[in-house]
C-alpha positions in Angstrom: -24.6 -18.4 20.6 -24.6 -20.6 18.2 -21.6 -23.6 17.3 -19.8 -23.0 13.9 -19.9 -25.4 11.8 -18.0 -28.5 11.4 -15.3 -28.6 9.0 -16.2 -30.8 5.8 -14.5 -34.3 5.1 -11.4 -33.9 3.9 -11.5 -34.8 0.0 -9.6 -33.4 -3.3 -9.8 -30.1 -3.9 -9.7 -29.2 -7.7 -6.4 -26.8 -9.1 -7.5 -23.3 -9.2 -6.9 -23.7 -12.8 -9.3 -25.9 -12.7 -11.6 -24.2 -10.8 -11.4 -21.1 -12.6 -12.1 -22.8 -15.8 -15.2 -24.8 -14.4 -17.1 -22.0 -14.0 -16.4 -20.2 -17.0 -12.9 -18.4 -16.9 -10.1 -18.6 -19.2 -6.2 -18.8 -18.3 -4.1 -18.4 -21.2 -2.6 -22.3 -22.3 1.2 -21.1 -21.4 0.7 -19.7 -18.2 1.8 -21.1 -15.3 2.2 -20.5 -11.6 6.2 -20.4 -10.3 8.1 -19.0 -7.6 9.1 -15.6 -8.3 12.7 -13.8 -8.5 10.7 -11.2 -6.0 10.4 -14.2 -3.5 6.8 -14.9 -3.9 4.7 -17.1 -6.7 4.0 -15.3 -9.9 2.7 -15.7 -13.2 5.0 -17.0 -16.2 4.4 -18.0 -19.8 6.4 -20.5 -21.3 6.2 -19.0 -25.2 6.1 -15.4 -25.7 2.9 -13.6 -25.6 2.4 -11.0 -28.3 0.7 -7.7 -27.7 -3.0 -7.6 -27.2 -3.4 -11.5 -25.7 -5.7 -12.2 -23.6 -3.9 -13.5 -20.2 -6.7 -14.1 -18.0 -10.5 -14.2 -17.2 -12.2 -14.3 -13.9 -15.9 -15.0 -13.8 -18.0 -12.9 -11.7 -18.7 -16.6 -9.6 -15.1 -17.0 -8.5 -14.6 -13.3 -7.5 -15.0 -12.5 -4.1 -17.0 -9.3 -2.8 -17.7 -7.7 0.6 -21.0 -8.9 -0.4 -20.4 -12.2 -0.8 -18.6 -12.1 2.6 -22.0 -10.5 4.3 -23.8 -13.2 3.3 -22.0 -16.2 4.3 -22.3 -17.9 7.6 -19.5 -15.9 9.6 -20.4 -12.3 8.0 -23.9 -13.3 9.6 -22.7 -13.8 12.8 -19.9 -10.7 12.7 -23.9 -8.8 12.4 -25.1 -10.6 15.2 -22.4 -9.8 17.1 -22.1 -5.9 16.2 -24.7 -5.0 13.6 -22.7 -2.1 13.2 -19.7 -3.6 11.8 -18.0 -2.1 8.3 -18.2 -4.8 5.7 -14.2 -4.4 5.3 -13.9 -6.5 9.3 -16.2 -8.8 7.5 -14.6 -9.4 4.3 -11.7 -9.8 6.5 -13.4 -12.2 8.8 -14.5 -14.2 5.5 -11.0 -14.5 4.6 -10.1 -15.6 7.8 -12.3 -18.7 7.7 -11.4 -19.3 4.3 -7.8 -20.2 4.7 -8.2 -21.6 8.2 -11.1 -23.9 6.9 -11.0 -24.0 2.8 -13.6 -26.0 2.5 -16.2 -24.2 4.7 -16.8 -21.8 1.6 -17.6 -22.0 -1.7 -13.7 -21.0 -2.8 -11.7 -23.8 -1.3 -9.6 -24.1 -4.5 -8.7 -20.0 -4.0 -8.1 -20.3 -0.1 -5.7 -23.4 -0.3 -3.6 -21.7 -2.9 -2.7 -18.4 -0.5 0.4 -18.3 1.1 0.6 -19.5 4.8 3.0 -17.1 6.1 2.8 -13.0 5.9 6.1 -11.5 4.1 5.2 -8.0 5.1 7.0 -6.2 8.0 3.3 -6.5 10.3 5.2 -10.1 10.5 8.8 -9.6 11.2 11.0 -10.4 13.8 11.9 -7.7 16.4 15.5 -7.5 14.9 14.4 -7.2 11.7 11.6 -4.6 12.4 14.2 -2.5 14.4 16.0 -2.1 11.0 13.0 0.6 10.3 13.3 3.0 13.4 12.2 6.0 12.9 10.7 5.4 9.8 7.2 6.2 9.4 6.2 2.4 8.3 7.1 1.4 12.0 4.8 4.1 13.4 2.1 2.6 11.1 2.9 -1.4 11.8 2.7 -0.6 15.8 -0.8 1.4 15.2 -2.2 -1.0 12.6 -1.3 -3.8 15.2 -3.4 -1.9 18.1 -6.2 -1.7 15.8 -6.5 -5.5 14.3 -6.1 -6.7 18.1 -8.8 -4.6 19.0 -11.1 -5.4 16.0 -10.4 -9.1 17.0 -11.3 -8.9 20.7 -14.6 -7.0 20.3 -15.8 -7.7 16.5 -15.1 -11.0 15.9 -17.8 -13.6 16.3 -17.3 -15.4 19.5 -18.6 -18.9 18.0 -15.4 -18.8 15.6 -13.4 -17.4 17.5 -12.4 -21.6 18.2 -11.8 -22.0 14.8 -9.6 -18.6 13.9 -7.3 -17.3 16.5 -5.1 -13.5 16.2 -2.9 -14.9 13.7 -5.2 -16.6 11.4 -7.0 -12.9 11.3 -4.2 -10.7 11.1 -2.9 -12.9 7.7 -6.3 -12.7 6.2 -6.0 -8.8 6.9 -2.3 -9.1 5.1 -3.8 -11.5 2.1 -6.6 -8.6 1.0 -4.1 -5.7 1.5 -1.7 -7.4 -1.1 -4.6 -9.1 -3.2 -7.6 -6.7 -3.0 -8.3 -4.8 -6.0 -10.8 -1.7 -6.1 -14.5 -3.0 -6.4 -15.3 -0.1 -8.9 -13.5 -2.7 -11.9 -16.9 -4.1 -11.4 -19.4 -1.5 -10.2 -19.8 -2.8 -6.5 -18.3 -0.9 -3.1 -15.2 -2.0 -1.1 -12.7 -4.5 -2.0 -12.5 -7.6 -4.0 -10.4 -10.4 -4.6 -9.5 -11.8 -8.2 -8.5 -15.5 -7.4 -5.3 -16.7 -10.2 -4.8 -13.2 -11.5 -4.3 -12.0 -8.0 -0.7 -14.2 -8.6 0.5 -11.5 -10.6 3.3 -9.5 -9.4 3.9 -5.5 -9.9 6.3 -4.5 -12.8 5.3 -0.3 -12.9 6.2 -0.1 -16.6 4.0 -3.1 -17.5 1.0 -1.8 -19.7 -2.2 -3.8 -19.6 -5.8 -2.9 -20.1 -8.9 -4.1 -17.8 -11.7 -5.2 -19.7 -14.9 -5.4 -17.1 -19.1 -6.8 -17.4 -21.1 -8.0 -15.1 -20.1 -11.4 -15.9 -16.3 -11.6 -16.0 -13.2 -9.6 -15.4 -10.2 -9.8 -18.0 -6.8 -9.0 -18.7 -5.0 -8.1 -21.3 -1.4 -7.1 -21.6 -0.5 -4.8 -24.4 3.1 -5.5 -24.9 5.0 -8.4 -25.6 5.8 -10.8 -22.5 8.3 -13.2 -22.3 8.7 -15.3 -19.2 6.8 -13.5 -16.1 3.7 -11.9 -17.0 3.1 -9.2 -14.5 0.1 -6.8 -13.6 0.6 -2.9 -12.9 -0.4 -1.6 -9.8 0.1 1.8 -10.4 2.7 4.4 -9.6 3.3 3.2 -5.5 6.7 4.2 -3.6 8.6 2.0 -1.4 5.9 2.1 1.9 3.1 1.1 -0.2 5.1 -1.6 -1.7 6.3 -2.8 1.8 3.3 -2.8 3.7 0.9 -4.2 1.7 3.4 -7.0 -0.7 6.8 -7.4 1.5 8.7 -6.1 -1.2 9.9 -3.0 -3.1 12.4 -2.0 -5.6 15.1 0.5 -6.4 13.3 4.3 -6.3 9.9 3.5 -6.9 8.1 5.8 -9.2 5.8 7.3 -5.9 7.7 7.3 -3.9 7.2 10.0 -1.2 7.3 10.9 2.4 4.3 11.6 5.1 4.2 14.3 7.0 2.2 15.5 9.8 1.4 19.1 11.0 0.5 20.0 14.3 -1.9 22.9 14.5 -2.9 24.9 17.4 -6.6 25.8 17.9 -8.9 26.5 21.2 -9.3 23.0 21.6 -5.2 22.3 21.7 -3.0 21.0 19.3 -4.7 19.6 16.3 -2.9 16.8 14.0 -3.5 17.3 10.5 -2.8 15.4 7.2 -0.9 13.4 6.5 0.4 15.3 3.4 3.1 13.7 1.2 6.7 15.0 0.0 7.5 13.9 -3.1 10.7 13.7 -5.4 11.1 16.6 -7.8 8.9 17.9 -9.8 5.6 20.1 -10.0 4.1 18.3 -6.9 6.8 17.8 -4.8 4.9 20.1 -1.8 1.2 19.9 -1.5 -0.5 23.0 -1.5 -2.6 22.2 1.6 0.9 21.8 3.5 1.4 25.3 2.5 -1.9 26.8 3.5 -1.9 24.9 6.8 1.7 26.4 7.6 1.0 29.6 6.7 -1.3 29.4 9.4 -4.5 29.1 7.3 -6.6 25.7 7.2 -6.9 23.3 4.2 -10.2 24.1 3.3 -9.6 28.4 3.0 -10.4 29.7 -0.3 -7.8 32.0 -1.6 -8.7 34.5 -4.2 -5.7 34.8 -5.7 -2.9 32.7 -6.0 -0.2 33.8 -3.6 3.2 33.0 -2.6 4.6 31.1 0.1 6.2 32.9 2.6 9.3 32.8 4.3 8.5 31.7 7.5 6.6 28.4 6.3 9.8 27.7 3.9 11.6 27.8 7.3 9.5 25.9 9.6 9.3 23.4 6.8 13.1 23.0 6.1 14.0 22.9 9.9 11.3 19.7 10.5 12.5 17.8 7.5 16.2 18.3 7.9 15.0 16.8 11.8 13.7 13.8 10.2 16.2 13.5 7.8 19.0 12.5 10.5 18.1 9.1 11.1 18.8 8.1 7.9 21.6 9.6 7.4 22.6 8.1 10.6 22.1 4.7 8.7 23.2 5.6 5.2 26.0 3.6 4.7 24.6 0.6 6.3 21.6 1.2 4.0 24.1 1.8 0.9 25.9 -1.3 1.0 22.6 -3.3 1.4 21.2 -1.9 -1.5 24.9 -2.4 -3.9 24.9 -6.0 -2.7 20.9 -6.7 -3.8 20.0 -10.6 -3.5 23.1 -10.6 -2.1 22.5 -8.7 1.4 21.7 -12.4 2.1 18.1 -12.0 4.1 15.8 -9.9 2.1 14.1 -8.0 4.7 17.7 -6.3 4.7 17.7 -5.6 1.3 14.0 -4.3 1.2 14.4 -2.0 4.4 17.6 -0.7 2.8 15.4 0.5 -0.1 12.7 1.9 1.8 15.2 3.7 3.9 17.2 4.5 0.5 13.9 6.0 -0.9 12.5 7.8 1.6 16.3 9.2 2.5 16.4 10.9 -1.1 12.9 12.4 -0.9 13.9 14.0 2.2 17.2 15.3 0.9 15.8 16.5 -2.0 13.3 18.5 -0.6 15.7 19.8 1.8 17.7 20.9 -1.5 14.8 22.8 -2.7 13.3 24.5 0.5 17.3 25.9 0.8 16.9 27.1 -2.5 13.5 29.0 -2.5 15.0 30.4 1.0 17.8 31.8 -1.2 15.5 33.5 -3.7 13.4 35.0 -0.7 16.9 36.2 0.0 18.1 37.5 -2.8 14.2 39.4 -3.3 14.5 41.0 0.5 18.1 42.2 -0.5 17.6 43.6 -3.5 14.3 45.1 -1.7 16.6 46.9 0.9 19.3 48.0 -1.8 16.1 50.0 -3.4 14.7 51.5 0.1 18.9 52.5 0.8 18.4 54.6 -2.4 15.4 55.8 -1.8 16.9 57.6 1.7 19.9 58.4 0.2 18.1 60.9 -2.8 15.9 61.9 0.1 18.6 63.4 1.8 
């Protein structure tokens, strides 16, 4: 096996301003990178941007691809140690080196400007993580932790493994879950990373256009901005947010809850889904979660639309109002967090107060609703039995 290489001399690494413009990208004159009300760096503009400006351009020789990542050094040697690994373990890999070692790729400037601590919850302390029992982001965090231990022990390449311990891997795996962005914006697979622009945090009701080539990635914000300039990352709820950035705000536009069915088959109980509860609305049940507890699978065709019956209203209500109970076991903790904001003093008591806040009012309110179609089933079985009384009484 062969010796990684020796870290370069140590010598002055250009801005990534800098960098970025060296090879062909733009950053608007005003913008600047500063620390963030959210608690992490962001992107602000000291004069006011008017609509249509162009913020930002990344050229296709600063972004970073699962590509890229196969061809280096280390993604050579993840292959030679398991040919079948997925290029997302060596994109992750890739990162790994890169802001152990900045200056053992080609995107020293990028690496050296990533944080050097995780703000997620994969990196909180035990107190802090015991502030989300029974909440489905714990279940996930201990099960992602399995996983990225395991991935380390038998995937990564021995002859780095000197270089790039646990820790070094499991932040490069928290960098690309907050930084990634879908490889489609530029016609290739997997994930890639958009160094500078990546800075920009997530405002929901922030609209911005994409504009994509093979050369260059752009964007462009369509309203006015004054002060931080931010990106939108789509409609997430508070887990999403969590997981993948350490943050999350006051009920998150998607916010939602997973659920898992059990299903028994020949083979035993069968886990399906997860399938998500959502506020309401049109979609606040999947239909899937209907079919599977009506006892038919996901994939049955139905004919004809049909309703839902009574007994999967039932088995539904009684399993939410179950996981309901923890948080309303915490609810005024939870409350008082979340009325106090920045001032709950450490924010991974304000955030968890807001995830539990979040996913506490999906659950209620889909409680609410299962009560009420139980009541129309009801009232339709009662009035129902007032016809068939009528019926026997003329017979007689």
């Amino acid at each position: 096996m062969s010796s990684p290489p020796s870290p370069k001399r140590p010598r002055p690494s250009p801005s990534l301003e800098t960098w970025i413009k060296s090879h062909g990208g733009y950053i608007h004159p005003s913008l600047s990178l500063l620390p963030s009300p959210l608690g992490s760096t962001g992107l602000f503009t000291s004069t006011p941007l008017p609509p249509s400006s162009k913020i930002i351009t990344v050229p296709s020789s600063c972004i970073i691809t699962e590509n890229v990542a196969r061809e280096s050094d280390i993604g050579k040697a993840c292959l030679a140690q398991n040919p079948n690994v997925d290029s997302k373990f060596i994109l992750q890999a890739f990162v790994a080196l890169g802001i152990t070692v900045p200056s053992l790729t080609n995107y020293e400037p990028y690496f050296s400007s990533l944080p050097k601590t995780d703000p997620t919850p994969y990196s909180w302390s035990p107190s802090h993580l015991s502030l989300l029992k029974s909440t489905n982001l714990l279940a996930s965090l201990l099960l992602l932790k399995s996983s990225l231990k395991k991935s380390y022990t038998t995937s990564f390449p021995s002859s780095y493994k000197s270089l790039i311990n646990l820790p070094q891997f499991e932040l490069s795996c928290s960098l690309i879950r907050s930084r990634s962005f879908p490889g489609h914006l530029i016609n290739v697979t997997g994930s890639i990373l958009l160094p500078y622009l990546d800075m920009a945090n997530h405002e929901h009701v922030c609209p911005v256009t994409w504009s994509c080539s093979e050369n260059e990635i752009c964007l462009v914000n369509e309203g006015k901005v004054v002060g931080e300039v931010f990106n939108n990352y789509g409609g997430k709820g508070g887990e999403s947010m969590l997981m993948c950035y350490g943050f999350c705000g006051e009920e998150m536009e998607g916010e939602m809850y997973g659920l898992e069915v059990g299903v028994r088959g020949e083979g035993g109980v069968r886990k399906m889904g997860p399938y998500y509860v959502r506020r309401r609305g049109e979609k606040q049940f999947p239909k899937e979660l209907w079919k599977v507890l009506d006892g038919g699978g996901e994939e049955e065709e139905e004919e004809e639309e049909e309703g839902v019956s009574a007994e999967a209203v039932e088995m539904l209500l009684e399993t939410l109002e179950k996981r309901l109970e923890p948080f309303e076991e915490t609810r005024e903790r939870d409350d008082e967090a979340r009325a106090k904001g920045s001032g709950a003093g450490e924010p991974e008591v304000l955030f968890a107060s807001r995830y539990r806040v979040g996913q506490r009012l999906v659950l209620e309110e889909a409680v609410e609703t299962l009560k009420e179609m139980l009541g129309t089933v009801d009232e339709y079985i009662d009035d129902v039995d007032d016809v068939d009384d009528k019926v026997s009484e003329n017979k007689v």
